[in-house]
N, CA, C and O atoms as a GROMACS GRO file, in nm:
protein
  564
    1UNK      N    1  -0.695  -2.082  -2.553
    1UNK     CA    2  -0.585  -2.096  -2.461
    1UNK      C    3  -0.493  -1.976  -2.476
    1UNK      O    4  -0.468  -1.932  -2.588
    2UNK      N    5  -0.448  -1.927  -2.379
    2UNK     CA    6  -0.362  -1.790  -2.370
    2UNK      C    7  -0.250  -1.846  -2.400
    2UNK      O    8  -0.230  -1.961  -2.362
    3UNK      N    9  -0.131  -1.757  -2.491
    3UNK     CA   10  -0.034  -1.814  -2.508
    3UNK      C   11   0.072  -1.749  -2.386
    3UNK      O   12   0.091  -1.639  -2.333
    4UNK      N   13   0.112  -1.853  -2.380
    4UNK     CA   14   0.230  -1.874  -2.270
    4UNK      C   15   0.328  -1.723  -2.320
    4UNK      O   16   0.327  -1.670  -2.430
    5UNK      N   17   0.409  -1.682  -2.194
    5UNK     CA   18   0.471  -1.532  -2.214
    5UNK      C   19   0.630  -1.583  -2.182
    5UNK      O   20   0.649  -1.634  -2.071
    6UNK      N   21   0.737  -1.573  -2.267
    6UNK     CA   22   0.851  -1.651  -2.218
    6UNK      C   23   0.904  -1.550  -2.073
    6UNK      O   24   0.901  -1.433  -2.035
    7UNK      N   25   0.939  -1.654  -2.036
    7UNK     CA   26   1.043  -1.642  -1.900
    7UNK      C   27   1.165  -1.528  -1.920
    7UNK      O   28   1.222  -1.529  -2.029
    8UNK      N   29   1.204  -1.437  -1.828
    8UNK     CA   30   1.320  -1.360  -1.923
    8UNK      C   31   1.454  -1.459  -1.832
    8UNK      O   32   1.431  -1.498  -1.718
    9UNK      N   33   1.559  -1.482  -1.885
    9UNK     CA   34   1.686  -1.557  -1.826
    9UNK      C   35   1.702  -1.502  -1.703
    9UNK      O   36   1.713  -1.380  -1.688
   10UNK      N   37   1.706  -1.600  -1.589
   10UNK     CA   38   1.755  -1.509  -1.455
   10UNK      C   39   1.867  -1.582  -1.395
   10UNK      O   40   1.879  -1.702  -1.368
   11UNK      N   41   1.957  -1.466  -1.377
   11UNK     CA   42   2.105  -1.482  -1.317
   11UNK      C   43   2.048  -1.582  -1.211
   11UNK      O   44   1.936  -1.589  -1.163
   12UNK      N   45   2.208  -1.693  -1.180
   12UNK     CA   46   2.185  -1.734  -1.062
   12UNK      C   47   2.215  -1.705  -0.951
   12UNK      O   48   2.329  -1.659  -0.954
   13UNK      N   49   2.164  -1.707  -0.826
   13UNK     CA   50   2.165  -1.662  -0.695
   13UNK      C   51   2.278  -1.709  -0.619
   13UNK      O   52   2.286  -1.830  -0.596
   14UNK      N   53   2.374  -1.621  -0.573
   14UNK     CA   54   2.421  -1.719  -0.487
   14UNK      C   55   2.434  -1.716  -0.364
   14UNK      O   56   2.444  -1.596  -0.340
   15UNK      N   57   2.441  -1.767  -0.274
   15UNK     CA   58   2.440  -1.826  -0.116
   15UNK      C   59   2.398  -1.665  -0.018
   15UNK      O   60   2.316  -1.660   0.074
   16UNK      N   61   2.454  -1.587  -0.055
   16UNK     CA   62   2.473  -1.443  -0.023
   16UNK      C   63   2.391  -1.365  -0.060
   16UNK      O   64   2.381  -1.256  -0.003
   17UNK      N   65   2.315  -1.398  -0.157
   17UNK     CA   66   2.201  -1.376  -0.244
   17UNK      C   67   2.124  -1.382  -0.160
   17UNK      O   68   2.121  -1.278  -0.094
   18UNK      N   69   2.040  -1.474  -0.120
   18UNK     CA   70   1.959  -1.530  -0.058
   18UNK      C   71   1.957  -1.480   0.117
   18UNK      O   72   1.860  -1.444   0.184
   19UNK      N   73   2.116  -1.498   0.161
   19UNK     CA   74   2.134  -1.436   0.266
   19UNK      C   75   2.125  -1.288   0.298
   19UNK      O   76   2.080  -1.243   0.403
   20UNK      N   77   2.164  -1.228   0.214
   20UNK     CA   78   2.087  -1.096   0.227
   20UNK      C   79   1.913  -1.079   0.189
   20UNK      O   80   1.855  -0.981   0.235
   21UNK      N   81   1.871  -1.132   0.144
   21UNK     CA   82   1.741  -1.151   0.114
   21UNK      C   83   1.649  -1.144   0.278
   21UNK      O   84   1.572  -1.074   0.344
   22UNK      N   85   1.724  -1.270   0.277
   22UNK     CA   86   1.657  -1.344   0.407
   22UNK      C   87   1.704  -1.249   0.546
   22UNK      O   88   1.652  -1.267   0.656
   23UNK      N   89   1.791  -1.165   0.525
   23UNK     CA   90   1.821  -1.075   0.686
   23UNK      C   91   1.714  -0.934   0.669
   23UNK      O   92   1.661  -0.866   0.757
   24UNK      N   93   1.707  -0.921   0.499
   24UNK     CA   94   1.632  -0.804   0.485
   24UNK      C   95   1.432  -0.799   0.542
   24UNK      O   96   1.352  -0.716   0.585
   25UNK      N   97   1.436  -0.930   0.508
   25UNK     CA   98   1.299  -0.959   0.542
   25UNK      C   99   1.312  -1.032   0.707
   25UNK      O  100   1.197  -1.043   0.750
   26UNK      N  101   1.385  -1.069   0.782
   26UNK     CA  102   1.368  -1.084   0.868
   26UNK      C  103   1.338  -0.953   0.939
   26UNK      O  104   1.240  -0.946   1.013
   27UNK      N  105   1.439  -0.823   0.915
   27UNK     CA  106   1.417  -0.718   1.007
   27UNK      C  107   1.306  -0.655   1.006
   27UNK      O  108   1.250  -0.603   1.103
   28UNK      N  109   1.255  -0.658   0.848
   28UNK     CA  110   1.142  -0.573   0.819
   28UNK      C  111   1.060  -0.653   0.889
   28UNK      O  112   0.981  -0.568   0.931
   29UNK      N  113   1.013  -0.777   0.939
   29UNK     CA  114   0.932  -0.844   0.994
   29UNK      C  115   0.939  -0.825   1.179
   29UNK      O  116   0.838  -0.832   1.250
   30UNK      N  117   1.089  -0.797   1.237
   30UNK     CA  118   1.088  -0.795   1.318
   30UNK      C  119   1.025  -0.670   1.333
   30UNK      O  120   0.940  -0.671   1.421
   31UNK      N  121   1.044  -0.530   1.258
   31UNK     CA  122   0.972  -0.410   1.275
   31UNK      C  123   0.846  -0.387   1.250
   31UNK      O  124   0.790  -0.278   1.247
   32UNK      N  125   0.793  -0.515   1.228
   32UNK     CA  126   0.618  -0.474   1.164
   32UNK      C  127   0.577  -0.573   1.282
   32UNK      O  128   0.459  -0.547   1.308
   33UNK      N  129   0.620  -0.670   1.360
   33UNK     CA  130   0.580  -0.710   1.481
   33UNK      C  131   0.602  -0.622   1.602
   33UNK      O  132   0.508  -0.620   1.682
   34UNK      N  133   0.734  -0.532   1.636
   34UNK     CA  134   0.738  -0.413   1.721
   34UNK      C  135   0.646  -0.344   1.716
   34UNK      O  136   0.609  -0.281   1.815
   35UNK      N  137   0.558  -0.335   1.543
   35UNK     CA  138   0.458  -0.217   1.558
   35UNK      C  139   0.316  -0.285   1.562
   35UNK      O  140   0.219  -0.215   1.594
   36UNK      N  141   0.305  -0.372   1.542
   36UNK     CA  142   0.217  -0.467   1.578
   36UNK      C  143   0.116  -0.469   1.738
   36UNK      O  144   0.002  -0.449   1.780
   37UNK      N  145   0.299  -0.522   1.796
   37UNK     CA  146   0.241  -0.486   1.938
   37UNK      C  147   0.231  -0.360   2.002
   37UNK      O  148   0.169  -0.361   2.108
   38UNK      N  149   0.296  -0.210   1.949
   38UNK     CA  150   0.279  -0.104   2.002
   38UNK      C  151   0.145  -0.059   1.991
   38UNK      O  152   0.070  -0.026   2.083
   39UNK      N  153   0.113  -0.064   1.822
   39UNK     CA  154  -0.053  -0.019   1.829
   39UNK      C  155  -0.146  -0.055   1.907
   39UNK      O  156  -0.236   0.013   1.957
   40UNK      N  157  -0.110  -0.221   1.923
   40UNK     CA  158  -0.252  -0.295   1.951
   40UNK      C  159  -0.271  -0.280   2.174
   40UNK      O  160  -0.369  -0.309   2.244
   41UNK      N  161  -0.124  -0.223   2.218
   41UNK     CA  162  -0.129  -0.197   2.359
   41UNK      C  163  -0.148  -0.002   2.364
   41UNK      O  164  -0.112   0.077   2.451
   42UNK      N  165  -0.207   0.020   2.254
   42UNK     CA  166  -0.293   0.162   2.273
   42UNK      C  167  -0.430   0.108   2.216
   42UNK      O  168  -0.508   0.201   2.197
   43UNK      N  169  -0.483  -0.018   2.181
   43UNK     CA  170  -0.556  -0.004   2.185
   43UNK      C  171  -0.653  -0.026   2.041
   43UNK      O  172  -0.774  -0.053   2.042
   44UNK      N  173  -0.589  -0.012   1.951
   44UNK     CA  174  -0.608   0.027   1.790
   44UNK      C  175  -0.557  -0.089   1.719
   44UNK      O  176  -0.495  -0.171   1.787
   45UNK      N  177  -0.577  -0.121   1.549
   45UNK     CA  178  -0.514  -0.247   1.496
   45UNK      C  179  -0.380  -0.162   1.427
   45UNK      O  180  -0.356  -0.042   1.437
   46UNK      N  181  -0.314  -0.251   1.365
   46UNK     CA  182  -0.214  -0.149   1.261
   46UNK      C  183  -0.252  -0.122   1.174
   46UNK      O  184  -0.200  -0.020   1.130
   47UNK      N  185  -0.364  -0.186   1.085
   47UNK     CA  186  -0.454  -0.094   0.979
   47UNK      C  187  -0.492   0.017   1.022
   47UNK      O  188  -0.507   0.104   0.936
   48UNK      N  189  -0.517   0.045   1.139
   48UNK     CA  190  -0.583   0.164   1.214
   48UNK      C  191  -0.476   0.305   1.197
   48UNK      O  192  -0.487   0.412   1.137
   49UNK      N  193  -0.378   0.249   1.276
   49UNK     CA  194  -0.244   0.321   1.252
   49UNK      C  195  -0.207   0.366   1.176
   49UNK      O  196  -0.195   0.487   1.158
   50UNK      N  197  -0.172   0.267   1.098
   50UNK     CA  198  -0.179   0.291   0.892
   50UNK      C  199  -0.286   0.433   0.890
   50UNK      O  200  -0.248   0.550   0.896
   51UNK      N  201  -0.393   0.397   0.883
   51UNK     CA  202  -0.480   0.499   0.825
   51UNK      C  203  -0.436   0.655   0.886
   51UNK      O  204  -0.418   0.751   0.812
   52UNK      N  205  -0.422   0.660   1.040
   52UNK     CA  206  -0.467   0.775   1.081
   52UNK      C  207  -0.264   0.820   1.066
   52UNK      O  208  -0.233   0.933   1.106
   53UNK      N  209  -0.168   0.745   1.020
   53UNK     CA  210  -0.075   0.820   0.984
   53UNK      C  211  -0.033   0.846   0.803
   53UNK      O  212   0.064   0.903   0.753
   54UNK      N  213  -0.136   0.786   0.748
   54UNK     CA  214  -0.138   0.845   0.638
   54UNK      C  215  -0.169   0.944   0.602
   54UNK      O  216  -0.107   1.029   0.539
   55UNK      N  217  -0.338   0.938   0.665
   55UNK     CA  218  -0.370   1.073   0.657
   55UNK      C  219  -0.295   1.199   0.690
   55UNK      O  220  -0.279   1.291   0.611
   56UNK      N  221  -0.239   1.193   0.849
   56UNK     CA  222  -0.154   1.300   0.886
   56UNK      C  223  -0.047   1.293   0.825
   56UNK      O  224   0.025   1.390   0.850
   57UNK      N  225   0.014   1.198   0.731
   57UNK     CA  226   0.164   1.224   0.636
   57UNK      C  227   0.100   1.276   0.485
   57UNK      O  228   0.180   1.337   0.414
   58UNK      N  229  -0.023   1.258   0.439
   58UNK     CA  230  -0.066   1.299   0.338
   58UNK      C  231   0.001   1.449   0.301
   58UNK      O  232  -0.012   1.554   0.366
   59UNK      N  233   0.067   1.430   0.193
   59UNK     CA  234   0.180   1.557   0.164
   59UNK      C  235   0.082   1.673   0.099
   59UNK      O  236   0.026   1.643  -0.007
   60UNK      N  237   0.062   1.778   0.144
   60UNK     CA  238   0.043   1.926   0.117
   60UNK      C  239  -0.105   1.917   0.189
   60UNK      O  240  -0.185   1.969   0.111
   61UNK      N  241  -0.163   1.877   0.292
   61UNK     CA  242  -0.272   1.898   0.314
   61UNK      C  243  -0.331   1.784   0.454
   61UNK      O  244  -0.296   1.667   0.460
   62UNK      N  245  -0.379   1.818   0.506
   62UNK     CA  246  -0.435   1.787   0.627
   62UNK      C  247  -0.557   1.666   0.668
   62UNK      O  248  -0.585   1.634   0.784
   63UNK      N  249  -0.619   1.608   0.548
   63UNK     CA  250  -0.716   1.515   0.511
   63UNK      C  251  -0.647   1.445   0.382
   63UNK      O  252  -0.552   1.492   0.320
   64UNK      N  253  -0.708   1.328   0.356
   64UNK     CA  254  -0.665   1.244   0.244
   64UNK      C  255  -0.819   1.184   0.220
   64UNK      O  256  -0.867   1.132   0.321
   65UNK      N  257  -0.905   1.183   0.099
   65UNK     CA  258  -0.938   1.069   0.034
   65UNK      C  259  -0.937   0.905   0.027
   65UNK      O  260  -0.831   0.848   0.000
   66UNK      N  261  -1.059   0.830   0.051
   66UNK     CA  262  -1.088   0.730   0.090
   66UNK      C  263  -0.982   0.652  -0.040
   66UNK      O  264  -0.894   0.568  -0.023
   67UNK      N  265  -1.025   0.708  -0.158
   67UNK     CA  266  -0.887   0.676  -0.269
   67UNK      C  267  -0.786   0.702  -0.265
   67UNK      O  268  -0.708   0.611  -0.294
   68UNK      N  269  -0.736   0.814  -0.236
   68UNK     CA  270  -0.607   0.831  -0.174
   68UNK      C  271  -0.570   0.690  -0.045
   68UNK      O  272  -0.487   0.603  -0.069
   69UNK      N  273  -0.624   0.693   0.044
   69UNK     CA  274  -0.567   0.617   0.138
   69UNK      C  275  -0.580   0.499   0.112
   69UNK      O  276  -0.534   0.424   0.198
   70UNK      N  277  -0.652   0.424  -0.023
   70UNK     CA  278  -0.690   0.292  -0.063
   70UNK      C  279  -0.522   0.309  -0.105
   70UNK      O  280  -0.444   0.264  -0.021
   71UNK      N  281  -0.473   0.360  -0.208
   71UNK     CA  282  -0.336   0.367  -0.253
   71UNK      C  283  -0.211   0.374  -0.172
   71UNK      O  284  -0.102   0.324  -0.198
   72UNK      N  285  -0.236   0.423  -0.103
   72UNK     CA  286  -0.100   0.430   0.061
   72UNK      C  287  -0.149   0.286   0.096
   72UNK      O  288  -0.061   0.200   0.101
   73UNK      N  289  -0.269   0.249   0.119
   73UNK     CA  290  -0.255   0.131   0.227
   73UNK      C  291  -0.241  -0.014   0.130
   73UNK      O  292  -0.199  -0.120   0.176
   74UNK      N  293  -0.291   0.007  -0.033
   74UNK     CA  294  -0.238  -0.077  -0.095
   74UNK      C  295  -0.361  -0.157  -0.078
   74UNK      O  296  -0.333  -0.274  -0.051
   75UNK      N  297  -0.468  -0.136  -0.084
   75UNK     CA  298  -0.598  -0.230   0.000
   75UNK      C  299  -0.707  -0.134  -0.123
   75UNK      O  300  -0.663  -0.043  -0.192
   76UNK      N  301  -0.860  -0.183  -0.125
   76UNK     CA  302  -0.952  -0.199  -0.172
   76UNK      C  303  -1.018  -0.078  -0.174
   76UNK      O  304  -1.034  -0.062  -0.053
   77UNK      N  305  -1.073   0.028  -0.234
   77UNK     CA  306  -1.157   0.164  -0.186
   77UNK      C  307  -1.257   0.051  -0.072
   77UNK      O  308  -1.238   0.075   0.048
   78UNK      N  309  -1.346  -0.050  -0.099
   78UNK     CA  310  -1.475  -0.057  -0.037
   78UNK      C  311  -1.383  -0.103   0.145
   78UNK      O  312  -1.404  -0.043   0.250
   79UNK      N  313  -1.298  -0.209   0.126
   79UNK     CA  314  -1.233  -0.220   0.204
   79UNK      C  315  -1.180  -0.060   0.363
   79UNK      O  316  -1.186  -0.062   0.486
   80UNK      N  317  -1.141   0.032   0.273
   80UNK     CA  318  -1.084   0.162   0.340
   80UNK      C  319  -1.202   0.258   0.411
   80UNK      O  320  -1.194   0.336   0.506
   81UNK      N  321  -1.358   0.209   0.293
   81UNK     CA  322  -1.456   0.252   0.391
   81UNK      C  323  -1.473   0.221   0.515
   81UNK      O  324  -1.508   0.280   0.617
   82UNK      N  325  -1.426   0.073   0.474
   82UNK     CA  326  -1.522   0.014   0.644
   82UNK      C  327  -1.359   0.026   0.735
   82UNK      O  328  -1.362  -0.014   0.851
   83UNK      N  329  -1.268   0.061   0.698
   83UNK     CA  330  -1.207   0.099   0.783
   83UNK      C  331  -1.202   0.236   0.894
   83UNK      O  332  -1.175   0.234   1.014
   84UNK      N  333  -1.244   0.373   0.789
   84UNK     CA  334  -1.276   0.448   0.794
   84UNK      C  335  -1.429   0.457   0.894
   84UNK      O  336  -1.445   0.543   0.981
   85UNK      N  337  -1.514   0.369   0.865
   85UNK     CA  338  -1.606   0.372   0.965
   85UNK      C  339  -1.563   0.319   1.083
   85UNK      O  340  -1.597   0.400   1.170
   86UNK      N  341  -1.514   0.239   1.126
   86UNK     CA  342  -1.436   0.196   1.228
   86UNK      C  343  -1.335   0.256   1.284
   86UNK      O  344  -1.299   0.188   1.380
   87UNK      N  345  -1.247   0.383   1.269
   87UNK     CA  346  -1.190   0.435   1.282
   87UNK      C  347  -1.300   0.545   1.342
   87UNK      O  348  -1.302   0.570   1.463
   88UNK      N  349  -1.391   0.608   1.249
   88UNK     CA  350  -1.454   0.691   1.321
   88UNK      C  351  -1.552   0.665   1.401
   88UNK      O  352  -1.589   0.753   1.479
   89UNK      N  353  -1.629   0.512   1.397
   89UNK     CA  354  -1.696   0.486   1.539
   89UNK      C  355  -1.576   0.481   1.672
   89UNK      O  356  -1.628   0.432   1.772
   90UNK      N  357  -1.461   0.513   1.687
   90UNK     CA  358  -1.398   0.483   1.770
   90UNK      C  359  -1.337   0.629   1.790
   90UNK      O  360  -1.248   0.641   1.875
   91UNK      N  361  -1.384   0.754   1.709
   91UNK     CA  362  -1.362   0.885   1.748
   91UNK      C  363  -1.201   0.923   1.657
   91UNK      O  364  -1.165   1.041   1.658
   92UNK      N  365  -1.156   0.871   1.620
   92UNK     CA  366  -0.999   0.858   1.559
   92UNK      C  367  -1.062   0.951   1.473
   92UNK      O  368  -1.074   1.060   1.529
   93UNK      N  369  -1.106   0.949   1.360
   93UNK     CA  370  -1.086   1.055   1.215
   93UNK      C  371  -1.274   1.079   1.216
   93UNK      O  372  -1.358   1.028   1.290
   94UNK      N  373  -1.290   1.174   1.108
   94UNK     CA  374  -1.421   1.217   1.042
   94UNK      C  375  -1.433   1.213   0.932
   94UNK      O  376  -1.336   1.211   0.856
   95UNK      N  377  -1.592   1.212   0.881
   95UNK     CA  378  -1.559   1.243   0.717
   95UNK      C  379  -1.635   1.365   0.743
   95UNK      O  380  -1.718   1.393   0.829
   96UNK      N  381  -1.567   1.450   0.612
   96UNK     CA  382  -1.669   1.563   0.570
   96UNK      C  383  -1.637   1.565   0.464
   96UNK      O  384  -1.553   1.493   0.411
   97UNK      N  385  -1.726   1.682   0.399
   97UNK     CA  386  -1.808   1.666   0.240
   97UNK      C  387  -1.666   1.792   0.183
   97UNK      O  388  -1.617   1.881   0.254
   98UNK      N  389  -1.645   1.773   0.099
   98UNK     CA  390  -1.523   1.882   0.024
   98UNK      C  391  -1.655   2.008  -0.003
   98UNK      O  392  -1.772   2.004  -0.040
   99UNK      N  393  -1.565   2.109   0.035
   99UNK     CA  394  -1.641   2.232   0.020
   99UNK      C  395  -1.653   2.226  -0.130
   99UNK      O  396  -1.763   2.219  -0.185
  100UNK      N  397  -1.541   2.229  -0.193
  100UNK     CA  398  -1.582   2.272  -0.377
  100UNK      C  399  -1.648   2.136  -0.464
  100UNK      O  400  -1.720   2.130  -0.563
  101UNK      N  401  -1.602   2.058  -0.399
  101UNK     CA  402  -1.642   1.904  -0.460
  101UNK      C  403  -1.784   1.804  -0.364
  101UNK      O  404  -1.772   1.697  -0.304
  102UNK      N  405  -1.878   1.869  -0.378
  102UNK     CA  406  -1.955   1.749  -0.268
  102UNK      C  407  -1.989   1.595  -0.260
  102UNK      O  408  -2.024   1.518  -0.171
  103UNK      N  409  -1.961   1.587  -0.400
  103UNK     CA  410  -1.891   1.426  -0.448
  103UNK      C  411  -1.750   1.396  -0.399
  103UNK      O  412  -1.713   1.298  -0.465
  104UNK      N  413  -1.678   1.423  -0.335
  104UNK     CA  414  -1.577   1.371  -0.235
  104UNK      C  415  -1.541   1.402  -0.142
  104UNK      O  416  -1.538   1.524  -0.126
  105UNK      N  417  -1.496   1.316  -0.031
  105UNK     CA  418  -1.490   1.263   0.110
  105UNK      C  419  -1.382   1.293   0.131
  105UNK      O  420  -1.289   1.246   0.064
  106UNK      N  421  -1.359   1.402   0.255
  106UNK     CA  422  -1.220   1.392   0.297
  106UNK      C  423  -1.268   1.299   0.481
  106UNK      O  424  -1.371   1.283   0.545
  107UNK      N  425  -1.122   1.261   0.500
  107UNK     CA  426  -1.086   1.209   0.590
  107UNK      C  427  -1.026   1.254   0.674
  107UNK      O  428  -0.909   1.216   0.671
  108UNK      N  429  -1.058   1.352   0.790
  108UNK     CA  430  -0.976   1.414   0.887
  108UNK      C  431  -0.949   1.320   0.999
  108UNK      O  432  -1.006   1.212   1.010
  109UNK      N  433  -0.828   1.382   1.114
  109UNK     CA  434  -0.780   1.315   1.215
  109UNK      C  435  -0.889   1.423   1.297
  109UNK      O  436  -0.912   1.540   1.266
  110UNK      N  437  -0.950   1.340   1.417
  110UNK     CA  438  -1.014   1.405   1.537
  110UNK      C  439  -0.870   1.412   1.633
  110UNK      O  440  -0.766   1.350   1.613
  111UNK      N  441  -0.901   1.513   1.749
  111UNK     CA  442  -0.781   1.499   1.833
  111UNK      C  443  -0.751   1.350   1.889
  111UNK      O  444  -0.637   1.304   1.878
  112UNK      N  445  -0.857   1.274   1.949
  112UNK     CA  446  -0.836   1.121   1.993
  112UNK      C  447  -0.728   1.104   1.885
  112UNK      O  448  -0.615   1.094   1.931
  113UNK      N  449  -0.737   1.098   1.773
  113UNK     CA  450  -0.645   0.950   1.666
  113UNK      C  451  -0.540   1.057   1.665
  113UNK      O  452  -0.431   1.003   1.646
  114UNK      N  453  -0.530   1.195   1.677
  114UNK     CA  454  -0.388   1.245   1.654
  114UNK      C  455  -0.301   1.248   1.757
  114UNK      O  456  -0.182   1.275   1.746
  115UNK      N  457  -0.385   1.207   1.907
  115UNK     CA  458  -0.290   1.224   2.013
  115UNK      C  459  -0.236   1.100   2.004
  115UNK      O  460  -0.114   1.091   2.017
  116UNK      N  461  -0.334   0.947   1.972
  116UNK     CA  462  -0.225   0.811   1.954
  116UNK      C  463  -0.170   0.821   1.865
  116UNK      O  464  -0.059   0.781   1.898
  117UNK      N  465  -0.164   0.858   1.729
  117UNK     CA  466  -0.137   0.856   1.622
  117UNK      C  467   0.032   0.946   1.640
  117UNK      O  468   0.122   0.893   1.576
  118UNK      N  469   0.070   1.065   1.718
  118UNK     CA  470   0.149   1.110   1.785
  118UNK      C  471   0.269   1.036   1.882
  118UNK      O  472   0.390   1.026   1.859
  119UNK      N  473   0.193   0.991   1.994
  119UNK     CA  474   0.277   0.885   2.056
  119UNK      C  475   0.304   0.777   1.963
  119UNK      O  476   0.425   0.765   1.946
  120UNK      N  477   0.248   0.710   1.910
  120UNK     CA  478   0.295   0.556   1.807
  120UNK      C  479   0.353   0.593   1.745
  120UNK      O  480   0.412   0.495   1.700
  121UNK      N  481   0.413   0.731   1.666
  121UNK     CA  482   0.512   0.770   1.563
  121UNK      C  483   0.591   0.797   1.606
  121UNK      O  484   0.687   0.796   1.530
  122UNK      N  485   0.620   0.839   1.742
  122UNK     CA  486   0.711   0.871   1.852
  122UNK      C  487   0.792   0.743   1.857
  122UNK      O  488   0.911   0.750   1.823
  123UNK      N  489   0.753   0.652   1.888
  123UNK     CA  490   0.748   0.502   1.927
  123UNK      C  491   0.828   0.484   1.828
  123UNK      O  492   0.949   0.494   1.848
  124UNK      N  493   0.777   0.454   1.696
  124UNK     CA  494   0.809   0.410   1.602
  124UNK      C  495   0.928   0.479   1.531
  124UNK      O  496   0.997   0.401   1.466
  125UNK      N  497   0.969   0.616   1.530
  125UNK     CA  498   1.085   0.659   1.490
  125UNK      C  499   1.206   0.608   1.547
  125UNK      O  500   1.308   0.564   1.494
  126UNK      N  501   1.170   0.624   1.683
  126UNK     CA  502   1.256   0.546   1.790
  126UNK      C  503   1.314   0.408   1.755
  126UNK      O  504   1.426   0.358   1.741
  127UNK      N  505   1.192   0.371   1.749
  127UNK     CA  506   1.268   0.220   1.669
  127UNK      C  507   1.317   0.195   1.582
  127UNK      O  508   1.365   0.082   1.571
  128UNK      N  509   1.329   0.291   1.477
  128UNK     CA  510   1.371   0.296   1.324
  128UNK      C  511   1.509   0.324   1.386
  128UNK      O  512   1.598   0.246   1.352
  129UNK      N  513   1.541   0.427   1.477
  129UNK     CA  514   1.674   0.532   1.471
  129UNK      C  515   1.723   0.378   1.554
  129UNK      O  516   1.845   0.368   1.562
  130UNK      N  517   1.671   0.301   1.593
  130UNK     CA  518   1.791   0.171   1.675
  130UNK      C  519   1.807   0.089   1.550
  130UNK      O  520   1.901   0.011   1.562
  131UNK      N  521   1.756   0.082   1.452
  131UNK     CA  522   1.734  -0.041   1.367
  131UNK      C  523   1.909   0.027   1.238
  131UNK      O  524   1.979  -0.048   1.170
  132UNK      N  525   1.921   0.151   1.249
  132UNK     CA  526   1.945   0.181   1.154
  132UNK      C  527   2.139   0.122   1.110
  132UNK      O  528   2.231   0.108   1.192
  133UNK      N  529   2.142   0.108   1.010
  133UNK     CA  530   2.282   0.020   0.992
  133UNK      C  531   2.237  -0.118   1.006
  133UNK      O  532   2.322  -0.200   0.971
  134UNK      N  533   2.103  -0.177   1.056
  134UNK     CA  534   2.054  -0.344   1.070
  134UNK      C  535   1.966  -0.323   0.940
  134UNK      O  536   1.982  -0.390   0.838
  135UNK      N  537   1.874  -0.226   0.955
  135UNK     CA  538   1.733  -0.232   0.828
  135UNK      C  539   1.754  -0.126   0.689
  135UNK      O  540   1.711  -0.012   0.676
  136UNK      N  541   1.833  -0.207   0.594
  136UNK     CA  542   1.893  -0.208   0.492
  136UNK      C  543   1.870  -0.227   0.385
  136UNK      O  544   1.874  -0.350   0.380
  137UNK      N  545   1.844  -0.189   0.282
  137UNK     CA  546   1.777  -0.246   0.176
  137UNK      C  547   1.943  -0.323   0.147
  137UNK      O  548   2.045  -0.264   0.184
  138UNK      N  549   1.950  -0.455   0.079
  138UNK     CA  550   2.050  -0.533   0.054
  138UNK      C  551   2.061  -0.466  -0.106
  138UNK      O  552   1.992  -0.405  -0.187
  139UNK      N  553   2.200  -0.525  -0.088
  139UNK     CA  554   2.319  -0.474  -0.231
  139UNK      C  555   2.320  -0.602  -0.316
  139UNK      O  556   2.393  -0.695  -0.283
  140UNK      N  557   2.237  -0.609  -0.432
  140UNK     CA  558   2.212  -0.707  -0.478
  140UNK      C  559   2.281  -0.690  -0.620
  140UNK      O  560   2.229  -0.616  -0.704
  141UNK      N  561   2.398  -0.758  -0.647
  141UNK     CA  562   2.443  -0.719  -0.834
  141UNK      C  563   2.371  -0.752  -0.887
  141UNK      O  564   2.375  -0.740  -1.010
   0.00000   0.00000   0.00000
């Protein structure tokens, strides 16, 4: 039997606590349903989205790694394959073989996924710059 790990003491919450809690996750929810429906009326899922703006936010370089993008998306390497294949049966990204490394996969954007991938970030900044002063991380003592 594993021994039990004590509890550390936790302050109690109060009313305001909770209420900021609860406005913080409402907005973030209202903004992941805005993007919800933006992706999916171009056409694409928001995993999709996810992928092909990671890749293009991938910092110092132009492709990202099926491991790399398992870590941004917070999801499974085997999982990011079959995303990745689905992404590129649908023309969005490619794989190719690393020139110095032929044991790893980069993940490029084709023009298709960078021209939606373009407009939906468009979209989506937009909505951030209305949200801003509402989507807050809360002030919690």
């Amino acid at each position: 039997m594993k021994p039990s790990t004590p509890t550390p003491a936790l302050t109690a919450l109060a009313k305001s606590d909770f209420a900021a809690l609860s406005e913080f996750r409402y907005q973030m929810r209202r903004y992941e349903r805005f993007s919800e429906n933006a992706v999916q009326a171009e056409g694409i899922t928001p995993l999709q989205y996810l992928l092909l703006l990671h890749v293009k936010g991938f910092p110092e370089r132009e492709w990202a790694t099926v491991g790399e993008l398992a870590e941004r998306l917070q999801a499974k390497p085997h999982g990011v394959v079959a995303l990745v294949s689905r992404c590129e049966a649908g023309g969005l990204v490619e794989r190719r073989v690393n020139a110095q490394d032929r044991r790893r996969v980069e993940v490029h954007l084709l023009p298709a996924g960078e021209a939606i991938l373009t407009h939906l970030a468009a979209i989506h900044r937009a909505e951030l710059r209305a949200l801003q002063g509402k989507f807050t991380v809360p002030h919690l003592p």
